[in-house]
N, C-alpha and C positions, 0 to 999 in steps of 0.2 A: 315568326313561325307561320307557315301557311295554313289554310283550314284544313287541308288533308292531313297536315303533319298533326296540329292540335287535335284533330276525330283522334287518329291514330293510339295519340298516348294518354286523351279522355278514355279509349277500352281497353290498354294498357291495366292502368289506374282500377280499371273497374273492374278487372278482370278476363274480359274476352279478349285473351292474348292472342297471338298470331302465330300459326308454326312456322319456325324455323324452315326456311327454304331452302334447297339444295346447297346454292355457292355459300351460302351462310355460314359460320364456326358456330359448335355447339358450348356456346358461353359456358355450362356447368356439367364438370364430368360426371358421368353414372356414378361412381362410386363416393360423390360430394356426399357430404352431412347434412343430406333433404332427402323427402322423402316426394314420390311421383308427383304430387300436387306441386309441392314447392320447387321441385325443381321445371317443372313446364312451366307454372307462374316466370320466375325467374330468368330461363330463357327465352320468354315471349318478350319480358322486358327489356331485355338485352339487346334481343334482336332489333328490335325497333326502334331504340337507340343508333344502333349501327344505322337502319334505315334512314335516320333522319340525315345521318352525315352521308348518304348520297348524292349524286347527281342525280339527273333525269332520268338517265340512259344506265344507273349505276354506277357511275363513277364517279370515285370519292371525289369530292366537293373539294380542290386547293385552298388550303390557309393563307388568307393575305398577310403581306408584310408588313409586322408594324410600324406606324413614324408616329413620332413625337413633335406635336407644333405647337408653340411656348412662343408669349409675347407680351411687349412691356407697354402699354396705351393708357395715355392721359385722357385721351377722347373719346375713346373707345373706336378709331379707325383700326389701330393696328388688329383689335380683337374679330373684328368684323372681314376683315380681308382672311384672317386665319379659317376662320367657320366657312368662307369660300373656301380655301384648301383644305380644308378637310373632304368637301364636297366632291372637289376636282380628283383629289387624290384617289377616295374610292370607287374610280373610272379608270386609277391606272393600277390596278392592283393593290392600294397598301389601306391597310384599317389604321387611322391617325386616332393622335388622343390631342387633345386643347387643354393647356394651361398657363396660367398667367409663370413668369421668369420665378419670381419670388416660390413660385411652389414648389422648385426642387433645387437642391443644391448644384453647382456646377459637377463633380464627383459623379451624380444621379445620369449622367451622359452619358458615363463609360459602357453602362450596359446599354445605350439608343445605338444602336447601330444606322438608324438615319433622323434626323435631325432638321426643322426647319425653324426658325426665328422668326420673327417679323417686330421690331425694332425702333420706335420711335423716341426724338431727341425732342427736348424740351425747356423753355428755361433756358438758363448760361451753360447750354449744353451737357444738360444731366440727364440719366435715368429717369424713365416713368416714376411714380410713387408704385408700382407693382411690379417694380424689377431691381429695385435699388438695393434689395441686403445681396439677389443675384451675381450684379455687377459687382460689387463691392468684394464677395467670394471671389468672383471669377479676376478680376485686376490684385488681387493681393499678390504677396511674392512665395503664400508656400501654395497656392492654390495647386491640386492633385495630376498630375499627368493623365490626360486620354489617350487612348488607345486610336491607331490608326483605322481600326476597325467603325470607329464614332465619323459617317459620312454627314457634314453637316453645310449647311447655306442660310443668310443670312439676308436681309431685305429692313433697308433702315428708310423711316420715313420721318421726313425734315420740309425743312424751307431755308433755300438758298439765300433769304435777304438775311436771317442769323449769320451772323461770324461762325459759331461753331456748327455749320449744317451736319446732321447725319454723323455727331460724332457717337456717341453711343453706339451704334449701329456699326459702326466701323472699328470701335475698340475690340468690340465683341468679337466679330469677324478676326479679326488678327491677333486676338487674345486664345481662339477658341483651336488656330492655326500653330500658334508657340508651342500650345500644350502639348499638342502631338495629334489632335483632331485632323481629319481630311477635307478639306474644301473641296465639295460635290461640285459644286455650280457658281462662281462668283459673284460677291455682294453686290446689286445693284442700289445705289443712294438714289433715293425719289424727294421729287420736289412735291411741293402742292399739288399740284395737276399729276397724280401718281399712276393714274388709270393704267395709260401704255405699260411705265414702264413695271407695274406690277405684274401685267398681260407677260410681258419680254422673261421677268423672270422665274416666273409661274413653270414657263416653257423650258428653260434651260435646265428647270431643278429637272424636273421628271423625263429629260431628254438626254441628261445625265448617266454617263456608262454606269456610274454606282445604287442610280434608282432605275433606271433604265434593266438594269443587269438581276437586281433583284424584286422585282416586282413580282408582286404573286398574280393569281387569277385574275388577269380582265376582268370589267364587268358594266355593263349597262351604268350610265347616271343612275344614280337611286331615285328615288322619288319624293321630291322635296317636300315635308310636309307642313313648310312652310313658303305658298308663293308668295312669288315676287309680289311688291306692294306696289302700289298703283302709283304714290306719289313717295320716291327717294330724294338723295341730291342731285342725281343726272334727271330727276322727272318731277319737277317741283309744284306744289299744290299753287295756285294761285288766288292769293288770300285778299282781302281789302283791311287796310287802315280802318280802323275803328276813333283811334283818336292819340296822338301825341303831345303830351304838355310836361314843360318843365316843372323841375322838383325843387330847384334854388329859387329863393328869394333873390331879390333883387338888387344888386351889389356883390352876390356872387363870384368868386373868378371861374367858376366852372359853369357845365352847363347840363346835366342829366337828363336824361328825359323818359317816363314813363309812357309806354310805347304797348296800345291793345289794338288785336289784329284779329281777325272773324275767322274762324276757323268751318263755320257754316257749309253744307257739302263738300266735306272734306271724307267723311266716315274715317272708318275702323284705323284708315294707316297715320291719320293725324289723332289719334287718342296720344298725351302723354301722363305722364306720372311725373310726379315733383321731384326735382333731379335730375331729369332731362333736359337736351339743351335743344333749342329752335335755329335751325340753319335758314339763314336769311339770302336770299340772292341779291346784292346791291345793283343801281346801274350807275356810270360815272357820269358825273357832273359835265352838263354840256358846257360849261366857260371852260372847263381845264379839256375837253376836245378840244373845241377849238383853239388854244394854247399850242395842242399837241401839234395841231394841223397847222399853225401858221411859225411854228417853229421849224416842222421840216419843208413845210413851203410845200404845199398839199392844199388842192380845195377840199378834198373828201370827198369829192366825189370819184373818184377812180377804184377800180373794180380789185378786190382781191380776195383771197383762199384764206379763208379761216377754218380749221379742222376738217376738210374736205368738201367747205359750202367754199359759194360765190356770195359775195354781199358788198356793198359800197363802203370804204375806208371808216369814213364816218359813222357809217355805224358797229362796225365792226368794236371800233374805239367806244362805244357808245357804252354796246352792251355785252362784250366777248373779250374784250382784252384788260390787262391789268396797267393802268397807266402811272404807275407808280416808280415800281421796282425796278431796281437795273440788276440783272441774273447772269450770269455766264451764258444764257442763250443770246442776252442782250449782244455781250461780247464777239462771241460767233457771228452772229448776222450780220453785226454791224461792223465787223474789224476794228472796234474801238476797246480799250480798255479804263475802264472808270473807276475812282477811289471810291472812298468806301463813304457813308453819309451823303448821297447824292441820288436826285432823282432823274427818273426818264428825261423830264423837261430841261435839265440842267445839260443834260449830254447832250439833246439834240439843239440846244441855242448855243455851245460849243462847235458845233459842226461836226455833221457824218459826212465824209465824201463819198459819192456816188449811190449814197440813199437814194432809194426807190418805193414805191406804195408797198407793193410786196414786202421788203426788207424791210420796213417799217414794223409790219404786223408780223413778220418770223421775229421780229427782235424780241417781243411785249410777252409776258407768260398769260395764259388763258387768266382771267379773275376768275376769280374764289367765292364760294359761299362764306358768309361769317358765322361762327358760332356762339349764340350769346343764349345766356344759361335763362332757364323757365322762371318767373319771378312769380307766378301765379299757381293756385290749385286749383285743379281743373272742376272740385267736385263743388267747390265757390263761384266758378264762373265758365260755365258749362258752354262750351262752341266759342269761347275763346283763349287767346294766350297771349300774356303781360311779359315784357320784357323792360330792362331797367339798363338802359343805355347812355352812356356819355360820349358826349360829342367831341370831337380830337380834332383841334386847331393847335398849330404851333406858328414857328418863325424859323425858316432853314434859309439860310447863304442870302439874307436879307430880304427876303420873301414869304406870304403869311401863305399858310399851306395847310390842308383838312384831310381829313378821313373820308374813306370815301361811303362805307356804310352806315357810319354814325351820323352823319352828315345827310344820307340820303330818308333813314327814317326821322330822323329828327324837322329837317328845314325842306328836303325838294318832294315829298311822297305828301299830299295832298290828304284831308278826311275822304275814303274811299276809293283812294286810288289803289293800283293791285301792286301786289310783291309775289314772287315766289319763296315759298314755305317748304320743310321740310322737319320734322321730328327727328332730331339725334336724340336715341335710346340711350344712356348713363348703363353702366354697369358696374361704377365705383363710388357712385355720387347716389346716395341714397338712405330712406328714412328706416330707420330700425321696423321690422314687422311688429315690434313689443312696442305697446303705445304707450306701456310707463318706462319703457327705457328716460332718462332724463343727458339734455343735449346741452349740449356747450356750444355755440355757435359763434363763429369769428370773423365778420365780413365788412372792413371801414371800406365805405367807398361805394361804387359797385356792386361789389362785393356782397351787399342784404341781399342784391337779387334771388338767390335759391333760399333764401332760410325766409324772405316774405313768405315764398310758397310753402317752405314747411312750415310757418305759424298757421296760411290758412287754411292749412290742410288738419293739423294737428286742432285749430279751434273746431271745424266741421265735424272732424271725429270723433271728439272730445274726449282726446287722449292724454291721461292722467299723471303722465310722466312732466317734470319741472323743466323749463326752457329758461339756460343762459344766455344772452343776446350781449356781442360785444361788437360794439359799429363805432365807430367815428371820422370824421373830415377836416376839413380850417377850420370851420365858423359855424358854432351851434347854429347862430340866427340866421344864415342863408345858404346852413351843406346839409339841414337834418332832415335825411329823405325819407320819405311817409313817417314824419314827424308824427300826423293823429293818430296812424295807424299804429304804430307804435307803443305810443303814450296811451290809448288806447287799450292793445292787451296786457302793457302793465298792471293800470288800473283795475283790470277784471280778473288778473289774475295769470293769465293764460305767458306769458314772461312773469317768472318767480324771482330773477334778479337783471338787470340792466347795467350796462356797464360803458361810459360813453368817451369818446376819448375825443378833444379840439384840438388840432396841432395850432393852430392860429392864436387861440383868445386866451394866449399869460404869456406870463415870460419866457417861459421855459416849453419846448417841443412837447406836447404828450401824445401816445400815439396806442393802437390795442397792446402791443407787449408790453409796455408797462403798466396798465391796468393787470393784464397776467400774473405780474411777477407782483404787484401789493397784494392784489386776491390770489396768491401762490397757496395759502390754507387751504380755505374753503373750495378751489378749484380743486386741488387734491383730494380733498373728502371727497368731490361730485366724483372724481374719477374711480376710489375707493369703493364706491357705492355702484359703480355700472354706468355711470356716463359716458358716451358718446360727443367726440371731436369733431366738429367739422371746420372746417377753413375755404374762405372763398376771396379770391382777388389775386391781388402781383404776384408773380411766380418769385421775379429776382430777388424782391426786397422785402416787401410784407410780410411773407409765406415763410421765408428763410428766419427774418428777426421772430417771428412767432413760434418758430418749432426753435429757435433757440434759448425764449422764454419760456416753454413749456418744459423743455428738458432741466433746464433751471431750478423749475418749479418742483420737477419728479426728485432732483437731486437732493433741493434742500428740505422737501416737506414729506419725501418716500426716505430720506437718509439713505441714500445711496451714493457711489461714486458717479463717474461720467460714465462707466461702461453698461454698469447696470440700471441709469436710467435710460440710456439707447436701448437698452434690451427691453426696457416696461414700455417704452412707445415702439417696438418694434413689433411686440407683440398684441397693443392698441390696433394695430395696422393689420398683422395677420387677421385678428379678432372682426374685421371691419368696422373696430371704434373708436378710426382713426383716418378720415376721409376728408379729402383737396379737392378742391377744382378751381386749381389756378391755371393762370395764363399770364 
């Protein structure tokens, strides 16, 4: 409401009504059940009502058209491209609303007459964790017929080196078509580098005869009352190494590494909250350029177009391209066609014919920032953030081969050498505001990294609520990461119960779900009482055996069947106390 409108209906309110103007209707007829006072009162207030729903010029003000924009993100990308369309949208006429898939039923469509998704696949090509009871309605076989009036477009976002890229987002799409839904604008599937084509189909939805057609009132961009941040993923803060050291003892087969980086003139846009993940900009290992280069028989030094620069091969490879993956763009460029488990270097000591510098770098996908979760609280170590990273070495087609960002902060980034930084904001991955809520935490492996941060966030605050800690690896003696730390707030209290699991040191595998399903009681009482789930690590295997031990758990200690213990962790989930951040 603008000042003139709020003066307006402050002497409204107060009494110094406004006469009724000529073109105005007289809201209350003479012969109403008021008497002179009440009825001028009453039309003055009317009036000016009416007033507000003017134009400038007196012309009533056009109602935009509503859309609905609903989205399913593990990372919170897909949430954040929507809050752009919401933006964009009302510039093309329509007043949108944002919510996560899980928030309305498939059914709740019939009445959207337009519609957008934004779609992200996950995992062995599943649903988000905030779109998964959605899907699960919308694929069933009595799910409700829509109405051809329901105009709907859909935008999935993946990565091509999965098998199942972009299926979710494509189910959808063609599930939401069966029903009797209209396809406004067709699904574009985005890879990593989503930018363009989110740009491509941003355009086609609202260019679209059916938003196109019905679009209300134009209108100016709003005014954002949140700008732009200084440092995003496309504008990275550039930060220094503080210090990386491993967390295994020595005899280890792994290699972790605790990883603090200066956040020091960064300000306002690097503040995070525990639960937030840090986007790290890696660069590639100069032996595996040069690999690259003397595979396609290249000095590097020859001049080529990466994203509309000029820069030399070499470095392009360096610090701009992803030298891993082989994509379908791979395919394209190079007129070759590659199985499946293979890398870039594999294909090109195979032979490309008629490879060129150029063709070289159209083949490769732009690299990626990595996203690896806050291990730190911020209000314990103030201008910095702790990250809890392991290093990825394997053996592919009889060659030892690494990661390239675990790699680069762990062995080639130097104590104060720079990195680009970046805050990814959590909007699923978060600590209860109730400090006695009491937490259940589930993270072997990696996987402590975000519950370190909420121990020492929770010791800082000295919040009252009980903390369950369930971590384990191979081998007590050289996988127990921030072992003192740990052992530590047992002893003082701050972890109320510890729960540890060695797949390595007996006979027998032991792993976190089976610590679940012995402590199946007592976990059920915590849950009985208001505790709070969190799970952190493998999406495929860890994450999957855990919610199958929990449900175990509801079943046999809630006495329920298998329906209605999905329905008490379904409702965990709605509740928000019941939150992942797997990968």
């Amino acid at each position: 409401m603008s000042d003139h409108d709020a003066a307006l209906m402050r002497n409204v309110l107060n009494g110094a009504v406004p006469a009724p103007s000529a073109d105005v209707p007289d809201f209350i007829p003479a012969d109403g059940p008021f008497d002179e006072e009440q009825r001028a009162f009453l039309n003055g207030l009317f009036s000016a009502l009416y007033a507000l729903n003017q134009g400038q010029n007196g012309e009533a003000v056009e109602a935009k058209t509503p859309l609905t924009i609903l989205f399913g993100s593990q990372s919170g990308t897909a949430e954040a491209l929507c809050k752009d369309l919401r933006k964009f949208s009302a510039t093309q006429g329509f007043e949108a609303s944002i919510a996560e898939l899980d928030s309305v039923v498939p059914g709740d469509l019939a009445a959207a007459n337009h519609v957008l998704i934004v779609a992200a696949t996950y995992g062995e090509g599943e649903p988000t964790d905030n779109a998964q009871a959605f899907h699960k309605a919308l694929m069933a076989a009595d799910a409700a017929a829509l109405p051809a009036s329901t105009h709907f477009s859909v935008l999935g976002l993946g990565d091509t080196s999965y098998p199942h890229f972009n299926r979710v987002a494509r189910q959808i799409d063609e599930r939401l078509a069966q029903l009797g839904a209209t396809r406004a604008a067709p699904l574009i599937a985005c890879d990593v580098d989503y930018d363009a084509d989110y740009a491509a189909w941003r355009g086609e939805v609202f260019a679209a005869a059916a938003f196109a057609q019905a679009a209300g009132a134009a209108a100016p961009a709003p005014v954002d009352d949140e700008p732009a941040p200084d440092f995003d993923k496309n504008h990275p803060f550039i930060a220094q190494l503080i210090e990386a050291r491993c967390l295994n003892a020595e005899g280890s087969a792994k290699r972790v590494n605790h990883i603090e980086i200066s956040l020091t003139g960064g300000g306002p846009d690097l503040e995070y909250e525990v639960g937030d993940a840090l986007g790290v900009w890696p660069l590639n290992d100069f032996t595996e350029v040069r690999a690259i280069l003397d595979a396609a028989g290249f000095s590097g030094k020859e001049v080529v177009e990466v994203k509309g620069g000029r820069t030399s091969l070499r470095q392009a490879l360096f610090s701009a391209l992803d030298l891993m993956t082989v994509s379908p763009k791979t395919s394209e460029a190079w007129g070759v066609t590659a199985g499946s488990d293979i890398h870039l270097i594999d294909v090109l000591r195979a032979g490309v014919p008629g490879l060129t510098p150029q063709m070289l770098a159209e083949g490769l996908r732009p690299i990626q920032p990595r996203l690896y979760s806050i291990s730190s609280s911020p209000k314990m170590h103030p201008g910095e953030v702790h990250l809890t990273v392991g290093e990825v070495h394997y053996s592919l087609h009889g060659t030892e081969r690494q990661g390239v960002a675990s790699t680069f902060l762990g062995e080639r980034l130097s104590e104060g050498g720079s990195v680009g930084v970046y805050v990814h904001k959590s909007s699923h991955f978060y600590l209860p505001q109730d400090d006695d809520v009491p937490l259940i935490m589930i993270g072997p492996g990696t996987g402590i990294a975000p519950f370190r941060a909420f121990l020492e966030e929770r010791e800082v605050r000295g919040a009252g609520g009980d903390n369950w800690l369930f971590f384990g690896d191979q081998h007590e003696a050289t996988d127990f990461l921030y072992r003192d730390q740990v052992l530590g707030w047992q002893e003082s209290g701050l972890i109320a119960k510890l729960s540890l699991a060695w797949s390595r040191d007996g006979a027998q595998k032991v792993y976190v779900q089976h610590l679940i399903e012995e402590d199946g009681a007592e976990l059920f009482a915590w849950l009985e009482r208001g505790a709070a789930i969190y799970i952190c690590g493998d999406a495929s295997r860890m994450a999957v055996d855990v919610e199958r031990a929990l449900l175990g758990v509801i079943a046999k200690h809630g006495v329920r069947d298998e329906a209605a213990a999905e329905a008490y962790l379904d409702d965990l989930r709605k509740a928000h106390r019941y939150q992942r951040d797997v990968y």
